[in-house]
C-alpha positions in Angstrom: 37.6 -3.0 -35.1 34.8 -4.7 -32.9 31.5 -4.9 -32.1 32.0 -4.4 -28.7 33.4 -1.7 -26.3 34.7 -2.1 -22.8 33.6 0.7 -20.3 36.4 -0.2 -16.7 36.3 -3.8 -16.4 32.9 -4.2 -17.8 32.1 -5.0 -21.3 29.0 -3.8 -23.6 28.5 -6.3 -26.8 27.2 -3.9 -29.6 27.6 -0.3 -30.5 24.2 1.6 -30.5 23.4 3.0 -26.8 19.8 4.0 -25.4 20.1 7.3 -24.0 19.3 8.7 -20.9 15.9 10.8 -21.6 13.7 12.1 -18.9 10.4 11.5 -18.6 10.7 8.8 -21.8 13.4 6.3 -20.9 11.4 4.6 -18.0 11.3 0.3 -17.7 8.5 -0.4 -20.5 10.5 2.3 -23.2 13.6 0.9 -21.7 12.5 -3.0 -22.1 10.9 -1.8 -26.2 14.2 -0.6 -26.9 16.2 -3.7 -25.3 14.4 -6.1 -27.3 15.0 -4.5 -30.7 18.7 -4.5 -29.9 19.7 -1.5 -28.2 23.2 -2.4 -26.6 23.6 -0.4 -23.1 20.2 0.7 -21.9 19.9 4.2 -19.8 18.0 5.1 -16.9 16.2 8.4 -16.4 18.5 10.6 -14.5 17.4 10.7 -11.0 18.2 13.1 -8.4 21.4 11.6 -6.4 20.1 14.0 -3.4 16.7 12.9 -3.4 17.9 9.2 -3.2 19.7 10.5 -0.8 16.8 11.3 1.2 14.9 8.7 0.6 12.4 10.3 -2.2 10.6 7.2 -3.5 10.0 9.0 -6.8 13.7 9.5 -7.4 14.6 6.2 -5.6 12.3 4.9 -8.2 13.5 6.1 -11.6 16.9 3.5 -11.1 14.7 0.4 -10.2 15.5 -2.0 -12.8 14.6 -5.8 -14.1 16.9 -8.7 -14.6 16.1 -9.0 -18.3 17.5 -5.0 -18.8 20.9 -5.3 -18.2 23.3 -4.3 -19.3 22.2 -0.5 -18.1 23.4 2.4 -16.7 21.5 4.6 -13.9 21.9 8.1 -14.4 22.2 10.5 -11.8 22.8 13.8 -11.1 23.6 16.5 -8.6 26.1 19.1 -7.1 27.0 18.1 -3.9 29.8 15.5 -3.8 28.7 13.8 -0.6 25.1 12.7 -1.6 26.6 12.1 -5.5 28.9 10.0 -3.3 26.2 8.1 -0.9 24.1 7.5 -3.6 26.2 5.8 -5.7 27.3 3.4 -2.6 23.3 2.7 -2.2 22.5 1.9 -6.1 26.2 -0.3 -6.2 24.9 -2.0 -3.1 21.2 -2.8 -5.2 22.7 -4.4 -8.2 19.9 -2.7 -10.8 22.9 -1.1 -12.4 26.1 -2.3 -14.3 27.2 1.2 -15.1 27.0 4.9 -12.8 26.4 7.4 -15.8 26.6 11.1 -14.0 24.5 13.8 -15.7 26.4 16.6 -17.0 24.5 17.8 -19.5 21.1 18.0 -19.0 20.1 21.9 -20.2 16.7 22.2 -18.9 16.5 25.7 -16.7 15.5 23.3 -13.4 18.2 21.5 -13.4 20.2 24.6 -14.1 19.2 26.3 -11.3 20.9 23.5 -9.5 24.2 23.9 -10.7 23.5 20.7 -11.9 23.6 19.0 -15.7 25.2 21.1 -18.3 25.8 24.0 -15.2 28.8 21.7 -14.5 30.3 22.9 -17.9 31.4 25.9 -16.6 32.5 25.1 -12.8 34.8 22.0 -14.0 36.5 22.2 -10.5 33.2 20.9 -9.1 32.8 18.5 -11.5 36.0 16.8 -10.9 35.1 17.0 -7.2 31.3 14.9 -8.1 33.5 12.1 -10.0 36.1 11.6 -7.9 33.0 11.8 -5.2 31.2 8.8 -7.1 34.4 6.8 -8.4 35.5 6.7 -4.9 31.7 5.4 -3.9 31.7 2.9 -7.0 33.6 -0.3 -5.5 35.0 -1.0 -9.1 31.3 -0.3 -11.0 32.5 2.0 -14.0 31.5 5.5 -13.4 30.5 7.4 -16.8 30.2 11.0 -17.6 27.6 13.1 -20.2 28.3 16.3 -21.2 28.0 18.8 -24.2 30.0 20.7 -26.3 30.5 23.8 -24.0 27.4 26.0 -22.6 27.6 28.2 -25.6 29.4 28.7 -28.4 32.0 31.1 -26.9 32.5 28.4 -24.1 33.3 25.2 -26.3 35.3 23.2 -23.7 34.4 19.8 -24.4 37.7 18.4 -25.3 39.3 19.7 -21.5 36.4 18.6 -19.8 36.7 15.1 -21.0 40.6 15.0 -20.0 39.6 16.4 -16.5 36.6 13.7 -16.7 39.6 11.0 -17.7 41.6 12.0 -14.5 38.8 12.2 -12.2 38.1 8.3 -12.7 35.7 8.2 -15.2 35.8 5.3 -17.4 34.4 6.6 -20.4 32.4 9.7 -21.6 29.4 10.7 -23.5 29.5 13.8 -25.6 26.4 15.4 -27.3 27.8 17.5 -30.3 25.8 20.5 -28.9 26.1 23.5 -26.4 23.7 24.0 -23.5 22.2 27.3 -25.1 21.6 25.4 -28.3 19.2 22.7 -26.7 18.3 20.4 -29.5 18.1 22.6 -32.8 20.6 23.1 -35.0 23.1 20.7 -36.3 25.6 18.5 -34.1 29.1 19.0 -34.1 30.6 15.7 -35.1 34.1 17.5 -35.3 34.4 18.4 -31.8 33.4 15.1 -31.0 36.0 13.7 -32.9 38.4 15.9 -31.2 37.4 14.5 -27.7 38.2 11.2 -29.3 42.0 12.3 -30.3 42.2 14.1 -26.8 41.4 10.7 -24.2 42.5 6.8 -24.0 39.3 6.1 -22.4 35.7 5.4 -24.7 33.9 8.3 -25.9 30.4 7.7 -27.3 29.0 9.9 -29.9 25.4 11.3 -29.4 23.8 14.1 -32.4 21.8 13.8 -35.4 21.5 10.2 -36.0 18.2 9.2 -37.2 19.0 6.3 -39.1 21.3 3.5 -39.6 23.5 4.9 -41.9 23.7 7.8 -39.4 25.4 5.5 -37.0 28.1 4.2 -39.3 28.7 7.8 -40.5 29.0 9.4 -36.9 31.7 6.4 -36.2 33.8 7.2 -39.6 33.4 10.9 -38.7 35.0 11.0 -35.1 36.2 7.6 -34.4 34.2 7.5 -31.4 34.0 3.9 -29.7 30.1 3.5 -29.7 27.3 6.2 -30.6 24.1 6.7 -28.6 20.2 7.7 -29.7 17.8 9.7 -28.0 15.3 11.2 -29.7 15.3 9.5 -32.8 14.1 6.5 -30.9 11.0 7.9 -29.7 7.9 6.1 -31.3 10.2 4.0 -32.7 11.8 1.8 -30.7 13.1 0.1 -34.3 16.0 2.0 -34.9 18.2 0.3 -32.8 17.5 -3.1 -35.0 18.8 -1.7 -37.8 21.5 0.0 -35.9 22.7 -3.6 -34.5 22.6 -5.5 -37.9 24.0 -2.4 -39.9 27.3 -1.7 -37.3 28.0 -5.7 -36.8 28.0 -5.9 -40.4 30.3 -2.2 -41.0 32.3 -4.1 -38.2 32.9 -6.8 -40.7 33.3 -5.1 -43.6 36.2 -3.3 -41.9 37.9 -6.1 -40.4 37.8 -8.5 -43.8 38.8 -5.2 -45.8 35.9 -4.5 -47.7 34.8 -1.5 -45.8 35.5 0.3 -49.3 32.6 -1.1 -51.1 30.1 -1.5 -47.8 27.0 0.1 -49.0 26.0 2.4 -45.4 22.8 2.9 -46.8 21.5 -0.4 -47.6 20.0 -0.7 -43.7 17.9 2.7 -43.7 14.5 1.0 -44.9 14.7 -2.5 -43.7 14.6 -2.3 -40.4 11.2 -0.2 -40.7 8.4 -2.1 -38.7 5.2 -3.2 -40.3 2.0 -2.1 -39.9 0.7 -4.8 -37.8 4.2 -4.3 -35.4 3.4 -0.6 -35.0 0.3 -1.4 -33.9 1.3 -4.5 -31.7 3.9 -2.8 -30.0 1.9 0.8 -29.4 -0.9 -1.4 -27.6 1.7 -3.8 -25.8 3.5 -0.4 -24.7 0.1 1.0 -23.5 -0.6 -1.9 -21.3 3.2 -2.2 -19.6 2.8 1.9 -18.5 -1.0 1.1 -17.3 0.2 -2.4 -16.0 3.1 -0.2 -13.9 1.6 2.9 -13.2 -2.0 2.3 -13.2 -3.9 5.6 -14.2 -1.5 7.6 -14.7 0.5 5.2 -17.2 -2.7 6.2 -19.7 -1.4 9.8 -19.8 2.0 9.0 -20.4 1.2 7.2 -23.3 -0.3 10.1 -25.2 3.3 11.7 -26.1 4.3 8.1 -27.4 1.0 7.3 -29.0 2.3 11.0 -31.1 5.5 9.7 -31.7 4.2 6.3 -33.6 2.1 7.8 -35.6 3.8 10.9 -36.5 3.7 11.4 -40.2 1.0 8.9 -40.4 -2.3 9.5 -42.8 -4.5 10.7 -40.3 -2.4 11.3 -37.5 -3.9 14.6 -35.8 -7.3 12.9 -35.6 -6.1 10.0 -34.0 -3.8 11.9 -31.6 -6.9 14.4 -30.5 -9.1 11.1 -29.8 -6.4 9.8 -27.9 -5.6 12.2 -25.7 -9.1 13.0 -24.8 -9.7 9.0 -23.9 -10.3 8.2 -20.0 -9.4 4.5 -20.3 -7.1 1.9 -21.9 -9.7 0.1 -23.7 -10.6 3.4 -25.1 -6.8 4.1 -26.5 -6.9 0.4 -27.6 -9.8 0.6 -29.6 -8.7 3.6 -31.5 -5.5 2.4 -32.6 -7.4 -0.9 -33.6 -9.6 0.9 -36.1 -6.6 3.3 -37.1 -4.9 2.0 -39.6 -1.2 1.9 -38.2 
């Protein structure tokens, strides 16, 4: 076993991927989540036909720094030809070390599309988008996220990642739920684990974990070659620190045979930040969305500002103040007299 995983010719050192969330995964979430170990970093998914057209909003959403990679841009579409002049523009750039198509995505917009997890039940076009942006690539591994099926009476993970597989596509990502599901319910881990036994290339697990023993767990449970977090990482950028030290050491314990007595658990609390990094890191992300996107980066701090103090004595009362505050000393002085 290692602690690595190679997607085409390029390889990712660690096991625990950022994933692709819109509106959330932007640089200063991205750069958090980088520095407390997150592996492969994702981009938002951007619209591959309004790069295309020069949109400097979706144009924007793949600018990345040097200090990010590795990281994937996400993109997403219908048409083949723009998918395929896309990619050719964001290989030519650099910002990217990995092409990650959206195939998943279930919001209605994107839907309406035929776009995201739409794809799931027209796999002919979808073949047609990867061979579209493999042939663009110029050797750049092309990646592929998708669900379990749209619904549960159209589970057809396990053939789309073949078709995925002999498009090109040099690994896949599969969420263990259907589009009509969203995000409630449980994950499937066994379908996952079925994609796994039905491709050569990497799959990456995404569902349900929210810890560090989560990650070991999904990895025993489908054998899938690295696992990815979304949602669990919001407000708490963390979790991928005690992802990376608790898979390099289950990587260990499997190769020197001890995996039988390798306590999964013992990783679930340390990792926690303390008070003083919560509130460090919740005024340093403040500053790198106003510092970026002037204004407007103090109203996309209020979801986050939610997020890291969720559960928190308190919490509703700061969360009111904050939203209603017009400027970053404002938000800065609240969480200093909050107790984080």
């Amino acid at each position: 076993m290692h602690n690595y995983v190679d997607i085409g010719n390029f390889r990712v050192n660690g096991l625990a991927f950022l994933a692709p969330m819109a509106g959330i995964t932007d640089q200063p979430f991205r750069k958090l989540c980088k520095e407390q170990g997150a592996a492969l970093i994702y981009t938002e998914m951007a619209s591959a036909k309004g790069i295309d057209y020069n949109c400097a909003k979706s144009y924007e959403i793949t600018e990345t720094l040097d200090d990010e990679h590795p990281v994937a841009l996400q993109i997403f579409g219908s048409d083949p030809e723009p998918m395929a002049r896309t990619t050719a523009r964001l290989v030519e750039t650099g910002s990217g070390d990995i092409i990650d198509i959206n195939m998943g995505c279930p919001a209605p917009k994107i839907i309406k599309g035929f776009a995201g997890s739409a794809l799931m039940k027209n796999p002919e076009l979808a073949y047609k988008l990867i061979t579209a942006v493999v042939g663009a690539s110029n050797g750049t591994p092309v990646t592929v996220k998708f669900r379990k099926g749209w619904d549960d009476e159209h589970v057809n993970c396990v053939e789309f990642a073949q078709m995925a597989q002999e498009a090109g596509a040099s690994a896949v990502t599969v969420h263990g739920r259907t589009r009509e599901q969203f995000y409630a319910g449980k994950a499937d881990w066994d379908i996952i684990a079925k994609v796994k036994e039905s491709v050569s290339i990497p799959v990456i697990g995404n569902g349900d974990v929210t810890k560090p023993s989560d990650g070991i767990k999904l990895m025993r449970h489908t054998g899938c070659d690295a696992i990815m977090v979304g949602r669990a990482s919001q407000g708490n950028p963390w979790i991928f620190r005690g992802l990376k030290d608790a898979m390099s050491a289950y990587v260990d314990a499997v190769n020197n045979g001890t995996e039988s007595t390798f306590d999964i658990y013992q990783f679930d609390e340390d990792y926690r930040p303390t008070e003083d990094e919560l509130y460090d890191t919740a005024c340093r992300h403040l500053t790198m969305l106003t510092d970026k996107y002037g204004e407007r980066g103090l109203l996309m701090m209020r979801k986050h500002i939610a997020w890291y103090i969720k559960g928190r004595p308190g919490a509703a009362k700061l969360r009111d103040a904050a939203f209603k505050a017009t400027t970053e000393e404002e938000v800065l002085s609240l969480l200093r007299e909050h107790p984080m």
